[in-house]
C-alpha positions as CSV (number, residue, x, y, z in Angstrom):
1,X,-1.3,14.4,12.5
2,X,-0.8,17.1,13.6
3,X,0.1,17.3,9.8
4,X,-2.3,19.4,7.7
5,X,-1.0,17.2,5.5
6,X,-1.6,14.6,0.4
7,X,-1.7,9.9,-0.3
8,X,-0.7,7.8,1.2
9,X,2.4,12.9,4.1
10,X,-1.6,19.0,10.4
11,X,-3.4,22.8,12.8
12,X,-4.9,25.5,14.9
13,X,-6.4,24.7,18.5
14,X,-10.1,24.5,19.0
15,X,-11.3,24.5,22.7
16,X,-11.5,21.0,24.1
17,X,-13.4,20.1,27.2
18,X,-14.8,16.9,28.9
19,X,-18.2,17.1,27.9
20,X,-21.1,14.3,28.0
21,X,-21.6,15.0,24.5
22,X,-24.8,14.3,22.3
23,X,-27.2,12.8,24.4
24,X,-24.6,10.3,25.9
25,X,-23.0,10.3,28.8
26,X,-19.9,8.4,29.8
27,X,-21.6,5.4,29.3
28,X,-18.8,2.9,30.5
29,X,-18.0,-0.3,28.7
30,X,-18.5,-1.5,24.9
31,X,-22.5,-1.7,24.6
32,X,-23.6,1.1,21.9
33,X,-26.8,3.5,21.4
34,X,-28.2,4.6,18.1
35,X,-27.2,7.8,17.6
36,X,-28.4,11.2,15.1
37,X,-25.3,12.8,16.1
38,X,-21.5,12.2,16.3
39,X,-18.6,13.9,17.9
40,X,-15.7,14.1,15.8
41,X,-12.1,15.0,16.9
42,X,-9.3,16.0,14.5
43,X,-6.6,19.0,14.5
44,X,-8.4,21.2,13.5
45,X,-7.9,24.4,10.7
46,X,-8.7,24.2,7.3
47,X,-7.6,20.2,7.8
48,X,-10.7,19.6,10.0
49,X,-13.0,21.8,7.7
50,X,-11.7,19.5,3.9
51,X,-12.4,16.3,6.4
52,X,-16.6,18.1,7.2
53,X,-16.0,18.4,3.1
54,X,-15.4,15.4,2.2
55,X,-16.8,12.9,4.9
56,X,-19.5,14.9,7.0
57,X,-20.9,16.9,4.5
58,X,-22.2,13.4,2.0
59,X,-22.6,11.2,5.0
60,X,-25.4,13.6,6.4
61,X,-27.1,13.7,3.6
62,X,-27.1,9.9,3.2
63,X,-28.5,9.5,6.6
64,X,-28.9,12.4,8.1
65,X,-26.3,12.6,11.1
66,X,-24.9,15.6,12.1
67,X,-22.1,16.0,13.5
68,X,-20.2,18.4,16.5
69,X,-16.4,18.8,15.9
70,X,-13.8,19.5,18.5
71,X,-10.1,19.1,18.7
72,X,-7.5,19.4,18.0
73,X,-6.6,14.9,18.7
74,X,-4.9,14.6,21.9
75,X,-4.3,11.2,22.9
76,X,-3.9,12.0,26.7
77,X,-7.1,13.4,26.7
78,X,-8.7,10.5,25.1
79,X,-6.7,8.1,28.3
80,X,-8.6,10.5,30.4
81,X,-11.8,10.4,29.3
82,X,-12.1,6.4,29.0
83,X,-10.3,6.5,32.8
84,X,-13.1,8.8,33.8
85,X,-15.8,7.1,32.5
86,X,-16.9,10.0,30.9
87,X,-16.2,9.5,27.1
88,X,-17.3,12.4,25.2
89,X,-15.7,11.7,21.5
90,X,-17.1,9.3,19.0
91,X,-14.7,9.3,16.1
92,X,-11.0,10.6,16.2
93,X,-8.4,11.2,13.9
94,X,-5.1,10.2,15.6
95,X,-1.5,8.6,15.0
96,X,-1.3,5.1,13.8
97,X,0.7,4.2,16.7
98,X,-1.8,5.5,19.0
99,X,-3.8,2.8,17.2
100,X,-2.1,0.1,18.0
101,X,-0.4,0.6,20.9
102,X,-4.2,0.8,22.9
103,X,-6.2,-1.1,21.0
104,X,-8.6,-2.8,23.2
105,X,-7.7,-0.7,26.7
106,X,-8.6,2.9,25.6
107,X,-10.2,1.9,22.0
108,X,-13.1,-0.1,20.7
109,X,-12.5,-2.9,18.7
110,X,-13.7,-2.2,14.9
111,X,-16.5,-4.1,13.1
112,X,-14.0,-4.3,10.1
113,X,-17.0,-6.7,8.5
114,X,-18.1,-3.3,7.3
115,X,-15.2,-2.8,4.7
116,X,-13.4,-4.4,2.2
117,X,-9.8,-4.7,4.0
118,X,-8.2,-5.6,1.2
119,X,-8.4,-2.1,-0.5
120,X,-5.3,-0.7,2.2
121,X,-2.0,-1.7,2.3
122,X,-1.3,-5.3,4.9
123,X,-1.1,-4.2,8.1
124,X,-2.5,-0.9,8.0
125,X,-6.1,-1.8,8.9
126,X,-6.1,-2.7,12.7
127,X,-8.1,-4.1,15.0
128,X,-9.0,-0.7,16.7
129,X,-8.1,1.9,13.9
130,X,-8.6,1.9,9.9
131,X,-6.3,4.5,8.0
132,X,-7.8,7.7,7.0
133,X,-5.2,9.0,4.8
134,X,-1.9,8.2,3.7
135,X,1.4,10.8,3.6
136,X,4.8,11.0,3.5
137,X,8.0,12.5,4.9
138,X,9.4,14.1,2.0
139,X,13.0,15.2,1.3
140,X,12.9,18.5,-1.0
141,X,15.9,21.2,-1.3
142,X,15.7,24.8,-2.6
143,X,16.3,25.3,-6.0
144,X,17.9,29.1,-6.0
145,X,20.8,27.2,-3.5
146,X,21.2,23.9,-5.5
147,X,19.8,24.6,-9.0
148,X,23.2,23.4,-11.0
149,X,24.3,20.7,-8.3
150,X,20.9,19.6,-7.0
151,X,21.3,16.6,-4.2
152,X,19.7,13.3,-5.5
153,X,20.0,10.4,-2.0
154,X,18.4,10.5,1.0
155,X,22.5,10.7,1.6
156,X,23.1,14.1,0.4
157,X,20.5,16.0,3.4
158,X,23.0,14.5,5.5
159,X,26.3,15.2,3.8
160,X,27.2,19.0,4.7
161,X,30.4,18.9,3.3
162,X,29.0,18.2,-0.4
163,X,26.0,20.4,0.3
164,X,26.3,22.8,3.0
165,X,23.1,24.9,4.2
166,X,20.8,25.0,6.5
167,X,18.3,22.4,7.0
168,X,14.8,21.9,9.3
169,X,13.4,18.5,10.7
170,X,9.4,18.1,11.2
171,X,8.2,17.3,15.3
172,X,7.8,14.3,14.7
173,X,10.0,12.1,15.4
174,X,7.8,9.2,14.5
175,X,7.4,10.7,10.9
176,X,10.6,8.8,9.6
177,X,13.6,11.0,10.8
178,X,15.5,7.8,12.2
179,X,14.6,5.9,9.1
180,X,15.9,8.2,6.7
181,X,19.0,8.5,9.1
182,X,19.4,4.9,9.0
183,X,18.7,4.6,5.1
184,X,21.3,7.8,4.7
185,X,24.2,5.6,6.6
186,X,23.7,2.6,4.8
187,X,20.9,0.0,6.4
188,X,19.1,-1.7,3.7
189,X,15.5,-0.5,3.8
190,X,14.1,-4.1,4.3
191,X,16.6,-4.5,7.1
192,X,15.2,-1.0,8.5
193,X,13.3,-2.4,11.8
194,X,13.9,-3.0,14.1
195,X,15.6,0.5,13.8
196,X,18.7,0.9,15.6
197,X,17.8,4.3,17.6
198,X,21.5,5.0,18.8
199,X,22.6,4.4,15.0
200,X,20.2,6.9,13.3
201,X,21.4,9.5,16.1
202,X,24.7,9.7,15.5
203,X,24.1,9.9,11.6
204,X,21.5,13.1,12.9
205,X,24.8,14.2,14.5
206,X,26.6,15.2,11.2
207,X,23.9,17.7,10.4
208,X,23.4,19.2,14.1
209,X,24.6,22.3,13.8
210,X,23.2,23.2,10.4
211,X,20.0,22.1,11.5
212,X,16.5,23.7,12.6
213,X,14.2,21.3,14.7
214,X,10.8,22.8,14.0
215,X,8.7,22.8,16.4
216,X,5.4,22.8,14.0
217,X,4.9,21.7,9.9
218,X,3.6,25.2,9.7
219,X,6.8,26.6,10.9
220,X,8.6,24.5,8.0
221,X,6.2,25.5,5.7
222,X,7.0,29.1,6.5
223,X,10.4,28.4,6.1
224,X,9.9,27.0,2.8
225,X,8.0,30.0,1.7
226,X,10.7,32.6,3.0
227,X,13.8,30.8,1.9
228,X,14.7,30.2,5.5
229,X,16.1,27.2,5.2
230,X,17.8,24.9,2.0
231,X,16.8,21.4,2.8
232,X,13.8,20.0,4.5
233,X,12.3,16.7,5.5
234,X,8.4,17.4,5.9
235,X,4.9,15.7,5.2
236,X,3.4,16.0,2.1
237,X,0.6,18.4,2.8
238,X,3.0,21.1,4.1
239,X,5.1,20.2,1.1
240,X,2.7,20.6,-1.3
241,X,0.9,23.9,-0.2
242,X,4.7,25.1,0.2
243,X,4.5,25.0,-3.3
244,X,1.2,26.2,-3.9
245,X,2.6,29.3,-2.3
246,X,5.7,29.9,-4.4
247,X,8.0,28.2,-2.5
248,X,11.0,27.0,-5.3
249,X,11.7,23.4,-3.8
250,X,11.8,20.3,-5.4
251,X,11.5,16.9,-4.3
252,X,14.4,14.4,-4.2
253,X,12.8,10.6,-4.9
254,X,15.1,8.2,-3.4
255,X,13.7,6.6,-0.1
256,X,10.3,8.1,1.0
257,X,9.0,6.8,4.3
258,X,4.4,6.5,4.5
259,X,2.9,6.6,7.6
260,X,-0.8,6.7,7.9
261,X,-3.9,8.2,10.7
262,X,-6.1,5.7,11.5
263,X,-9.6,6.5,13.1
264,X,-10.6,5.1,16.1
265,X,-13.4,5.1,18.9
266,X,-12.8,5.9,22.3
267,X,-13.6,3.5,24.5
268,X,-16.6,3.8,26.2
269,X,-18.7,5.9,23.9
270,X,-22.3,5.3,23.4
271,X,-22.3,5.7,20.1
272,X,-20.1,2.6,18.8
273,X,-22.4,1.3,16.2
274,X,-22.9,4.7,14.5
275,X,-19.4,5.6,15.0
276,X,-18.5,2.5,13.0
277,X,-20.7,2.9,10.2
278,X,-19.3,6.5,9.9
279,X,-15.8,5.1,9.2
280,X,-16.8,2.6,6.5
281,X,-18.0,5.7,5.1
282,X,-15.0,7.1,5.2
283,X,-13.4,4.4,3.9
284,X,-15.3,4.2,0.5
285,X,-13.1,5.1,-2.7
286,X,-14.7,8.4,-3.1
287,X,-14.4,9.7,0.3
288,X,-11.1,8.7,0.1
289,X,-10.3,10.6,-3.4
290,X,-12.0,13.4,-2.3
291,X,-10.2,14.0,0.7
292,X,-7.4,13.8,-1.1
293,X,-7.7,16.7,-3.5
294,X,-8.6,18.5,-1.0
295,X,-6.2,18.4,1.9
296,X,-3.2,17.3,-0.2
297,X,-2.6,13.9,1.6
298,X,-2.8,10.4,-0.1
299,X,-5.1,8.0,-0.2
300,X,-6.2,5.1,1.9
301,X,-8.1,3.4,-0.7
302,X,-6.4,1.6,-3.4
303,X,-9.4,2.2,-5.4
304,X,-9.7,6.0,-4.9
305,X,-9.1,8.0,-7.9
306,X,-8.5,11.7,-6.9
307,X,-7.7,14.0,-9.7
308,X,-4.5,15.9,-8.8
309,X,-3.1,19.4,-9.3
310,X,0.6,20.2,-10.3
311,X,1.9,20.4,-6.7
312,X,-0.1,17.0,-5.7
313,X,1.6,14.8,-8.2
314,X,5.3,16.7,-7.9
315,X,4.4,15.0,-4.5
316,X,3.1,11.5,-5.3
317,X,4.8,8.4,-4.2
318,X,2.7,6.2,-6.2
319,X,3.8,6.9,-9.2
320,X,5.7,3.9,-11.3
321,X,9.3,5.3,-11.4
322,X,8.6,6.6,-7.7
323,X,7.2,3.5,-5.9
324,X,10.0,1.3,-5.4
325,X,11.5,4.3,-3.3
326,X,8.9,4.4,-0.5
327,X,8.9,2.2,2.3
328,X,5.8,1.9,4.9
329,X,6.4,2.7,8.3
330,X,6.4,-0.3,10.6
331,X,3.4,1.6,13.1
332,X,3.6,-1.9,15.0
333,X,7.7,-1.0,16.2
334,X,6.8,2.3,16.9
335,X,3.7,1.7,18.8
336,X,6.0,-0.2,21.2
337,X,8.7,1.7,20.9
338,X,7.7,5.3,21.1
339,X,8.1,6.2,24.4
340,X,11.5,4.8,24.6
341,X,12.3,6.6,21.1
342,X,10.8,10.0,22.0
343,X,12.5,10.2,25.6
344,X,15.8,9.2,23.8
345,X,15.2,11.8,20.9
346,X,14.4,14.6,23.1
347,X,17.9,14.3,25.2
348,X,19.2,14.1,21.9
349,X,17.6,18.0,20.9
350,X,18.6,19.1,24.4
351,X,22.3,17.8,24.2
């Protein structure tokens, strides 16, 4: 994610090269080798570190792999290596989309036989990807600028006339910027996809010019922090160390959009089979509620219990009188749609 990220909403670069990694070269096609050791790829930062916590860390000393760790996830690079033949990376962390969108062409194909499917939400577990954590794309507004008249819709981030001040939008499109565009202007969230891109951009209009488009979730978090800005959409792990930090937002819960990371295995690697079994592992309830407490995101495991600080459950969605207000992202649109949608959004910033 690029998120950093607490559920169901990342990081600082470490050097990535094309490497024949662990005893394994590119070995081209599906067929897989027993392996001691595993390359994992996420995004790095005290992200990457809570996921050696909370999955590594147990899963060596249940069967003693070890594990290298490079990053941070780039998709392109991951097209590369499986083009090259020379796949590298055993397990990565990386967008939902991503996913779907290559299941089969640049990812293995999951022995989902190795998990219990029914703990994640339909339609998050995929062929070639099984969600690692769960977060959201929060709307929270300062306190010191709207303490006595504090905004209460999805609506009121994009009315500036009711609540002028400055407001910041993640990178990500993909996040649920357009959604909560569409949701502010009236679309019915079950009527949401497929999402009318042109629609949710002239709603983004209104709030233009009182609007920062961050360029990283540690740039919003900043912002947060300093009182930089009034309103913010971000994930949930920036949100909540926001607050850990001091800053004095609060969370409006009307419509939250949950997205997800999946892991996946490149295709090509070596190491298949022990890649797999590592991501069961992952899966398990406790990994799961672990993770959580630890890098403020949510949950993929419907069975996960994580105990939660103050700041985690200002932040949880699944709360009763909070649930009926989040909507899951439809990763299947937007793995075949985000091209289209990012090429659109980006003449959008630049106009």
């Amino acid at each position: 994610m690029h998120r950093n990220t607490f559920l169901v909403p990342a990081a600082l670069v470490l050097s990535a090269t094309v490497l024949t990694a662990c005893g394994g070269g590119g070995g081209g096609g599906t067929t897989s080798a027993q392996s001691n050791s595993l390359t994992f790829v996420s995004y790095g930062s005290a992200f990457q570190e809570n996921q050696k916590k909370a999955w590594q860390a147990p899963y060596t000393a249940a069967t003693g792999t070890t594990f290298r760790n490079d990053g941070p996830t780039d998709d392109a690079k991951t097209k590369t290596m499986v083009e090259a033949n020379k796949v590298s990376w055993d397990v990565v962390d990386s967008g939902a989309a991503f996913a779907a969108q290559n299941c089969g062409k640049y990812l293995e194909k999951l022995d989902l036989s190795q998990l219990d499917t029914s703990k994640f939400p339909a339609g998050t577990v995929t062929d070639c990807g099984v969600p690692a954590y769960f977060y959201g794309l929060h709307f929270l507004y300062n306190t010191k600028k709207y303490g006595t008249n504090p905004p209460t819709t999805i609506a009121d981030f994009f009315d500036t006339a009711k609540f002028p001040g400055q407001r910041m939008l993640p990178p990500e499109v993909a996040a649920g910027i357009l959604e909560d565009a569409l949701l502010a202007d009236g679309v019915p969230a079950d009527k949401l996809y497929p999402l009318d891109v042109d629609r949710a951009l002239k709603k983004l209009d209104a709030i233009k010019a009182s609007a920062t488009l961050a360029k990283t979730y540690g740039q919003m978090q900043q912002a947060m922090v300093d009182n930089q800005v009034d309103m913010v959409l971000t994930v949930t792990a920036r949100a909540t160390s926001s607050l850990n930090a001091g800053a004095t937002f609060k969370p409006v819960w009307d419509k939250t959009i949950l997205t997800w990371d999946s892991l996946v295995i490149p295709k090509g690697t070596p190491h298949k089979d022990a890649a797999m079994k590592f991501i069961a592992f992952t899966a398990k309830p406790e990994q799961s509620a672990k993770f959580t407490e630890l890098a403020n995101v949510l949950p993929s495991n419907s069975d996960a219990k994580p105990t939660l600080t103050a700041a985690q459950q200002q932040l949880n969605p699944n709360l009763d009188d909070r649930k009926s207000g989040t909507i899951l992202s439809d990763v299947k649109w937007w793995s075949e749609n985000l091209d289209a949608v990012t090429k659109k959004y980006t003449a959008w910033q630049a106009g």
